[in-house]
N, C-alpha and C positions, 0 to 999 in steps of 0.2 A: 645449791642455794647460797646465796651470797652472805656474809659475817652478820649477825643483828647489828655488830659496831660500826659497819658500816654499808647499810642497805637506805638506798637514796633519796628513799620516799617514803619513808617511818614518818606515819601521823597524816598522812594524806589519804582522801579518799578519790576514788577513781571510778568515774562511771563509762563502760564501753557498753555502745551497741551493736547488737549484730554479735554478742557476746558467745553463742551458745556453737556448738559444731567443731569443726575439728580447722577452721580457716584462721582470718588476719585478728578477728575480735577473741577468741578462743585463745592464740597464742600472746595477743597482748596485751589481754589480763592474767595469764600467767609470769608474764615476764615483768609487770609494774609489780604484782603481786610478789615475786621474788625480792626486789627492791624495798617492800614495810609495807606497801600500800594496800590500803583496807580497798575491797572492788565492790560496787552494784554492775553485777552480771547484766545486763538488758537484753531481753530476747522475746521476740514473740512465740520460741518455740517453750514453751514451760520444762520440762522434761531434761532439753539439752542445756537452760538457764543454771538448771539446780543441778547438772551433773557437773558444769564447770563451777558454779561456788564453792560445790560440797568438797571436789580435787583439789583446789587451790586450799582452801583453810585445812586439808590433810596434810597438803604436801608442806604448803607455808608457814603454815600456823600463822596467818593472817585472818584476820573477819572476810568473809565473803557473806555477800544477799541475793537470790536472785531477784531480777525485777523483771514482770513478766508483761508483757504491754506492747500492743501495734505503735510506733513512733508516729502513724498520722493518726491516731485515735486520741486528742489532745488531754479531753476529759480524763478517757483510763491513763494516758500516762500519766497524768497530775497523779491521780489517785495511788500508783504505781511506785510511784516515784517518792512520793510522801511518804509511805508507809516506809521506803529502801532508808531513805535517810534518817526518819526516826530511831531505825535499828544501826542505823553504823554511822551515821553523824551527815554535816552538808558534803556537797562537791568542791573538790577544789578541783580536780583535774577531770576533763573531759574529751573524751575520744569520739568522735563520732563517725562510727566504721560502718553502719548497717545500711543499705544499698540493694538497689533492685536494677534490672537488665534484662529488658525484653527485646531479642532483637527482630530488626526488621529493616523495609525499605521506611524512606518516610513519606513517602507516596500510598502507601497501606496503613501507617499505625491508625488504629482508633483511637476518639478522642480520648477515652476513658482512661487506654493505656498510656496513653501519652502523662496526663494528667496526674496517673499515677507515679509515672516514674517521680515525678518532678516531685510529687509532696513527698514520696518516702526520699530522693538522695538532696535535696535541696531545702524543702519546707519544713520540713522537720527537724534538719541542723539546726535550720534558724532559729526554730522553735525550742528545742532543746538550749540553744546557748542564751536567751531569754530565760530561759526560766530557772538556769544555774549563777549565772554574773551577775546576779546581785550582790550573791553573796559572797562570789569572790570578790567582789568592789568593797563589801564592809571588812573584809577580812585583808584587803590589799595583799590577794599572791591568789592567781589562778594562773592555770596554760591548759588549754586548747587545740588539738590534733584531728582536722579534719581530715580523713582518710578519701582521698580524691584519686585522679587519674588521668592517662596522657589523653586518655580519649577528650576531656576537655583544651586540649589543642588542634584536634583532630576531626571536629565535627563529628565525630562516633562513626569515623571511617569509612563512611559508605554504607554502616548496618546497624547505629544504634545510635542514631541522634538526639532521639531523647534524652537518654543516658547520655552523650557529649554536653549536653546543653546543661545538663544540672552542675556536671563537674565543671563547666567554665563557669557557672554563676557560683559555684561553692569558693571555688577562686577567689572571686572580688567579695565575697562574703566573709573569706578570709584574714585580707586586706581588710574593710573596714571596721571587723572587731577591730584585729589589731590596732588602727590608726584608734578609734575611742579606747580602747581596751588599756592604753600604754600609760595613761597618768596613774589609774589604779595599779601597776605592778602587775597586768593580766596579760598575756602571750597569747597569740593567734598564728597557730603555724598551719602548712598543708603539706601531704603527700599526696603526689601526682604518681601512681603506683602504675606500671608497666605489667608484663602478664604474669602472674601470680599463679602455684599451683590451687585449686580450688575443684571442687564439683561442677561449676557452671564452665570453668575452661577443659576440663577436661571432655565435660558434652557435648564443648562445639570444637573439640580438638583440631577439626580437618579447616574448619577456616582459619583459626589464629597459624599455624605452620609456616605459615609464609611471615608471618609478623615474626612469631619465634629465630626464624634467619635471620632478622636482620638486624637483633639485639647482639650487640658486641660482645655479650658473656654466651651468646649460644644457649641459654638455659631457658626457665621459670625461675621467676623469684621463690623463697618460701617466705611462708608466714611467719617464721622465726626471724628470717630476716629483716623484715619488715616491722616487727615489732623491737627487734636492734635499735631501727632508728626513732622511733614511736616515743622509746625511755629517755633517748638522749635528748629529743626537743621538749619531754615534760620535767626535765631533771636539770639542776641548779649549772648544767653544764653548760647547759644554751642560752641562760638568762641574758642573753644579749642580741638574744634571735626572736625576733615577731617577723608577722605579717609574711611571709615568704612562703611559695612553692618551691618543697623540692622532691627533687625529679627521682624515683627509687626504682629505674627503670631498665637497668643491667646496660648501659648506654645505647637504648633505642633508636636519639637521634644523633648519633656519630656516625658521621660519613652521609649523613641523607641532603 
């Protein structure tokens, strides 16, 4: 655990979603958390919500809340959300990591799934940093951590376009907080994440293999990793970084 004298994010509140489990949301809000930062856990899974709160304010002796709420469910997440921050204060810092990934041809999705993908990794960002930038605009100091991915280069590779198509639109959703976001003092960054270890890569293990070759580190990311660079783009280190994709991909396109 890092010095109280000097932990980076003493007095900030931080909300991740997709908080709950043992992946990218999980490791960082443990790792803001290490830094001062008071966290609203966000998970629709209740159970896994409250076990990462309750670890972090043991381990950190920071405030943790879970907040427990479908992110396309607008109403309960207001409801959700309101009651998080009354207990541990506004947002100033937001991650927005929680993501869904059905794959398939796009010659097969229904529309429903389709539809879906787009409001959980896309509509919901939107809606989520709506509903926090106010108050970092009266408070002049928010950042901003949209958790994305190569596949928004990539057209979802041949097997999960839906999923490519939100993460290229989370991109320019990126870009334009930041471009308004920048007189208030507010930061809009992305991670464009490569293959990360998780439950969903390890289920479709036999098709990612061939992607796994052709990242110059030969590996998976971890989560820890990832949440490495998560603290630096919300911490006083990068105040001079908006609006940018970057690439946490073990260099996927080197040599393509």
């Amino acid at each position: 655990m890092a010095s109280e004298k000097h932990r980076e994010l003493e007095g900030r509140v931080a909300l991740v979603t997709g908080a709950g489990g043992a992946g990218c949301g999980s490791a960082i809000s443990r790792r803001l958390a290490s830094e001062g930062a008071r966290i609203i856990a966000l998970d629709n899974h209740e159970r896994r919500a409250r076990e990462v709160a309750s670890s972090i304010e043991a381990e950190f002796g920071v405030k943790s809340v879970a907040c427990v709420a479908d992110i396309t469910d607008r109403p309960a997440l207001d409801k959700a959300l309101a009651a998080a921050t009354d207990v541990i204060g506004p947002v100033d810092i937001l991650i927005n990591n929680a993501a869904i990934n059905i794959q398939g041809s796009i010659f097969d999705f229904s529309p429903d799934d389709f539809d879906r993908v787009l409001a959980t990794d896309l509509s919901a960002c939107w809606y989520l940093i709506r509903q926090t930038i106010g108050g970092m605009r009266e408070r002049r100091w928010g950042s901003i951590v949209n958790i994305s991915s190569i596949a928004g280069y990539l057209g979802g590779a041949g097997r999960e376009a839906p999923y490519g198509i939100a993460k290229a639109g989370l991109h320019d959703l990126t870009r334009g907080v930041a471009l308004e976001g920048g007189a208030h003092n507010i930061r809009c960054n992305a991670l464009a994440l490569g293959l990360v270890q998780s439950r969903f890569v390890q289920k479709y293990i036999d098709q990612f293999k061939s992607q796994i070759d052709r990242v110059a580190l030969r590996r998976l990311a971890t989560p820890q990793e990832v949440a490495e660079v998560v603290l630096f783009l919300v911490s006083e280190r990068s105040s001079y970084i908006t609006g940018e994709i970057i690439n946490v991909s073990g260099g996927y396109f080197l040599g393509q």
